[in-house]
Each structure stands twice: as structure tokens, then as C-alpha cells.
N, C-alpha and C positions, 0 to 999 in steps of 0.2 A: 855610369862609370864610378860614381860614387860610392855608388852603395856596394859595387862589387870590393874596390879598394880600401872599403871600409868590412862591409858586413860580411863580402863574398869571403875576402880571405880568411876568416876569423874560422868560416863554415868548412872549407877546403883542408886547413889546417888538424880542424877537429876531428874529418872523416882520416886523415893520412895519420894520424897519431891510432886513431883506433885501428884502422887497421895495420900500422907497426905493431899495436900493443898484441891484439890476435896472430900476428904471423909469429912474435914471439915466443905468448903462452903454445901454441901449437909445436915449436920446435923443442920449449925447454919444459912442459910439462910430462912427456912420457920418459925423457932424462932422469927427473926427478924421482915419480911412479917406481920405475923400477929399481932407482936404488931403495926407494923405501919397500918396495914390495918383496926385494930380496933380502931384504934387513928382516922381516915381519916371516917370511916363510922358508928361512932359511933349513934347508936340509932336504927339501924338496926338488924334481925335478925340473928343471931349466926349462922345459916346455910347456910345465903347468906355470911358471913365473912368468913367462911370457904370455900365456893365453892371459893369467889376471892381468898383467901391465896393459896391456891391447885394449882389454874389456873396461879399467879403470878410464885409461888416459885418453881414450875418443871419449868417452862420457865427459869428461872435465872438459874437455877443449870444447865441448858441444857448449855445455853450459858458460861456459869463458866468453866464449863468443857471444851468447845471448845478452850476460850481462854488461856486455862492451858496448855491444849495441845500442841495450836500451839507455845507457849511460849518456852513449855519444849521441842520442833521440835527444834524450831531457837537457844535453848542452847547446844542442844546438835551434831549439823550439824558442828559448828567447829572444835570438839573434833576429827571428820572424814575430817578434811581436807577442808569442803567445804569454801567458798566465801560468806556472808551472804550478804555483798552488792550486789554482781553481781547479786543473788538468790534472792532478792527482789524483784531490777530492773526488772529482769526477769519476775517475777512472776507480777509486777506491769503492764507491756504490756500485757502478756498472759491474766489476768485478764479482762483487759478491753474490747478483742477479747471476748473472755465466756462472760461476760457482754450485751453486741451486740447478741450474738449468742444464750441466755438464756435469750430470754426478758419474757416470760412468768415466768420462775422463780424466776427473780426478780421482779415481779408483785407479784405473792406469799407471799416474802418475806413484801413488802412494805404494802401490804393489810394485810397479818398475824399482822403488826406493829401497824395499827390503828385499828384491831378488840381490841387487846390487851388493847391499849392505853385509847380507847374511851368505855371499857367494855362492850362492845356489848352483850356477853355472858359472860359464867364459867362454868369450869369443872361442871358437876353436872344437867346444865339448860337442857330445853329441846325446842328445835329449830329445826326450818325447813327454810332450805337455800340449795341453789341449787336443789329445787323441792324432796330435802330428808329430813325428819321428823323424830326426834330420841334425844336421850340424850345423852349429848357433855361427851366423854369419854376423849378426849385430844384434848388441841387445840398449835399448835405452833406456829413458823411465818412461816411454808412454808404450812399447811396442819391442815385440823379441822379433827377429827376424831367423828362419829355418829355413837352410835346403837339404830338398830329401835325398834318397839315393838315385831316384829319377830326375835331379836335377831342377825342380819343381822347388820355384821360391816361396814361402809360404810368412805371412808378415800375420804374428797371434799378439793383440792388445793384452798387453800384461794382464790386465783385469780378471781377463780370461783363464788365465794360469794357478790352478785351485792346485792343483798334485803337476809336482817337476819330478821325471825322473832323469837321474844324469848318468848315461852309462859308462863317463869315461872320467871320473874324477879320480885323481892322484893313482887308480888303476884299474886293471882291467883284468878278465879271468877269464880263462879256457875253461870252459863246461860243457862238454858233452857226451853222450851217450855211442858208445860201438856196440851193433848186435851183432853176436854171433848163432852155429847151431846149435840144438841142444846134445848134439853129439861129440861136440867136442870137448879137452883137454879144458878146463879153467885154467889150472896152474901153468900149463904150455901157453896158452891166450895172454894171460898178466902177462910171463918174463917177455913176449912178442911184442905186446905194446908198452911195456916200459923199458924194455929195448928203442922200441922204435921215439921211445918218448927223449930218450937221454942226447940219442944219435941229434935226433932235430934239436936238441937245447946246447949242444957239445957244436953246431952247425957255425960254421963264423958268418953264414950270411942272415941267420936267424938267433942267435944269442944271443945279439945286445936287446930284442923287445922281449926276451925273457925277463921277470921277475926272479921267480921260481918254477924251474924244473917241472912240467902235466906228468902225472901220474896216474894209474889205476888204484880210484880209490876205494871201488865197492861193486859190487852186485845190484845195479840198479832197479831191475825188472823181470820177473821170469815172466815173459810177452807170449802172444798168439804164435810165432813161429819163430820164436829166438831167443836169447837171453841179452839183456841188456847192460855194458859194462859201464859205467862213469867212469870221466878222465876229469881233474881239473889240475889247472896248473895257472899261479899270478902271471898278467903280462903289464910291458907299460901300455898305459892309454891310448884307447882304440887302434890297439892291433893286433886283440882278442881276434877280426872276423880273419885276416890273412894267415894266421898261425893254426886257424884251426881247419882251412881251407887246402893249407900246402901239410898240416898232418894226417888229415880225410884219406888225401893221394898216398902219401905213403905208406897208409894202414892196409890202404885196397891193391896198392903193388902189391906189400911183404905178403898180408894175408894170398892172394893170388900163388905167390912164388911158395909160400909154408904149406899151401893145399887149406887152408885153413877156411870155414864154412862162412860167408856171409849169408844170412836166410832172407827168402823174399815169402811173402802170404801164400798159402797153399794149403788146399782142406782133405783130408781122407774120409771119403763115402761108402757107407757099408751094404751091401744088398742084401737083405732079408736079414736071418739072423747067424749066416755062418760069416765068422770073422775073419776067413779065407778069403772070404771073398772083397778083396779093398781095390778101388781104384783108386789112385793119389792124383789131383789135379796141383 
């Protein structure tokens, strides 16, 4: 009874302080994060200031928490008797042994620091590193966390992360290719698809993820059975696949309704040596 109303509360007290101080830093850290992340990337979109704050402020509260922890550890270790210098000491040799003996996980840790630092990614982007492709659900300093588009969580130790690529920072771009026949109109084909390009960016339910206006920008390919046109056009951040998914449709209606040729593979065989004679498969 003693020792509780002596040593117990001293212990109780120490655990309920730390964790007020963490439920604290947890509520008034990503407050902070984002006024300074909006001060710092001012001019930027509201989405990408949000994916940084998210990515910033779980990280600190990770780390806040840690060293509350080990804080409220080393306060409360004498209340039991122990030795905090000797336990240091200790812990300072032992430390350096794991160190040696965990070199890959402080390669982790060291690479987690400069993804973080040098914003390589954010909670939110959608990246492919270590030959996995997916949207960064969590990133820490020992481990990025990835779901694919199967839903498939996929947790890559930083270490591992030699080439990031991020395909949705500050934005995104419509790039792709429309074949057509070789029989057809070019200059009728352009005004059809930058027609059809204007109508989908002039759309109210598709114009605010525009950037800039998709256009026909060139002659990509004279292919095996068609010509190949380039479209690109800036969008915001990952919503390059839906823009170019609802403009695919509208290319293959108007072409449909214009008579205009979409071409599929098909070879012409010749028998012997009269050129009369072709079958077309």
C-alpha cells in the first residue's frame, strides 16, 4: 500500500501525462503541418497540399509518439530501482552491435528519410517502385505501403526503392494514340477529334480535371493496318485514366456516326503472280 501511494502514483501519473502529451501532438500537429505546408507550396493545388500535410503529419505523430514513449520509459525506470546511466551505457554498446547487425534496416530507415525529405511521393500519389504499381497508402521511414488496382496491399522496405516513379504529381497528362484507315480524310479526322476534344473539356461534368484542353498533336505512326494519331492534353492528378476512358467512348460513337474507319489487322494474299487475284482476310 505503500509503495503504491508513494511509488504507484508517481508511475500512473507519468503514463496519463504522456499520453495527454501524445493525444495532444496528434490533434495539434497536422493543424500546424498544413498551415506551414500551405505557406511553403503556395500556389498549388489543395489536393496536392493535402496528400503532403497527411504524408508529413502521420509521420511526426509516429515519431512524437515514439519519443514520448521512450521519454516516459527512462522516467519511470528509476521509480523501480533501475540505474539510467548504466542502462544507457548499455543500451549505447548494444545499440551499435544491432546497428552492424541491421544494416539493411538502417538503410530503410536512411532511404525512408530522403523519400520524405526530398517529396518524392505522398500519401494519395500513385507510383511504381520496386516493379509494384499502386496508390501510396502509407509511407514511413522504414516501409512505403502500395495498393494496386486489384486491391492487393503490397508493404516495399524503403531500401528497396532504387527508381520512384510518380505518376501523379502536381499533374497528369492525356497521351494517347487514335488509329485510323489509311483511307481516310486526316484533315476531316483532326477537326473530328479536336472537335470531339473541345466538347469533352467545354463538358461541366468533366472540366474542372482538365488542365489544358487534349488535342491532336501529330501523326504518330504509319502502322500495319492504320495510321496512328497522338492526343495529349494536361489533366489534374490521377484523372488522366477516366478522361481518357470517357474520351476512347466518344471517339468510337462520333467515328461510328461520321462513317469514319477504325482499322483492325488484316493481311492481303496473293496467288501466284497475277495481282488480280487478292484475297483480303
Amino acid at each position: 500500500m505503500d509503495w503504491f501511494m508513494d511509488t504507484g502514483i508517481r508511475v500512473i501519473a507519468i503514463v496519463v501525462a504522456a499520453i495527454i502529451i501524445f493525444v495532444i501532438c496528434r490533434l495539434v500537429l497536422p493543424s500546424i503541418m498544413k498551415r506551414t505546408i500551405t505557406r511553403r507550396m503556395k500556389g498549388e493545388a489543395e489536393t496536392e497540399i493535402e496528400k503532403r500535410t497527411e504524408t508529413l503529419s502521420s509521420i511526426l505523430v509516429k515519431i512524437a509518439g515514439i519519443v514520448i514513449a521512450i521519454i516516459a520509459v527512462i522516467t519511470i525506470l528509476p521509480e523501480f530501482g533501475v540505474n539510467i546511466a548504466t542502462l544507457i551505457a548499455g543500451i549505447g554498446v548494444g545499440g551499435l552491435a544491432i546497428a552492424f547487425a541491421a544494416q539493411n534496416l538502417v538503410r530503410d530507415f536512411i532511404t525512408g528519410f530522403f523519400i520524405i525529405l526530398e517529396d518524392q511521393y505522398r500519401v494519395g500519389d500513385v507510383v511504381s517502385i520496386a516493379g509494384v504499381a499502386g496508390t501510396v497508402e502509407e509511407i514511413g521511414l522504414r516501409r512505403t505501403v502500395l495498393r494496386d488496382v486489384d486491391a492487393y496491399v503490397h508493404s516495399i522496405p524503403n531500401g528497396k526503392v532504387e527508381l520512384s516513379t510518380n505518376m501523379t504529381k502536381k499533374f497528369s497528362r492525356v497521351n494517347m494514340n487514335i488509329s485510323v484507315g489509311y483511307g481516310e480524310d486526316l484533315k476531316r479526322v483532326f477537326d473530328t477529334l479536336n472537335g470531339i476534344c473541345r466538347d469533352m473539356a467545354a463538358d461541366p461534368q468533366w472540366k474542372d480535371d482538365f488542365i489544358t484542353a487534349p488535342s491532336v498533336v501529330r501523326v504518330d505512326k504509319l502502322g500495319d493496318s492504320g495510321i496512328d494519331i497522338r492526343i495529349m492534353g494536361d489533366t489534374k492528378p490521377s484523372r488522366q485514366w477516366a478522361l481518357m476512358g470517357e474520351l476512347r467512348l466518344r471517339i468510337k460513337n462520333t467515328f461510328d456516326s461520321e462513317g469514319i474507319e477504325i482499322p483492325w489487322p488484316h493481311t492481303k494474299v496473293y496467288f501466284g503472280n497475277n495481282p488480280a487475284a487478292v484475297r483480303e482476310n
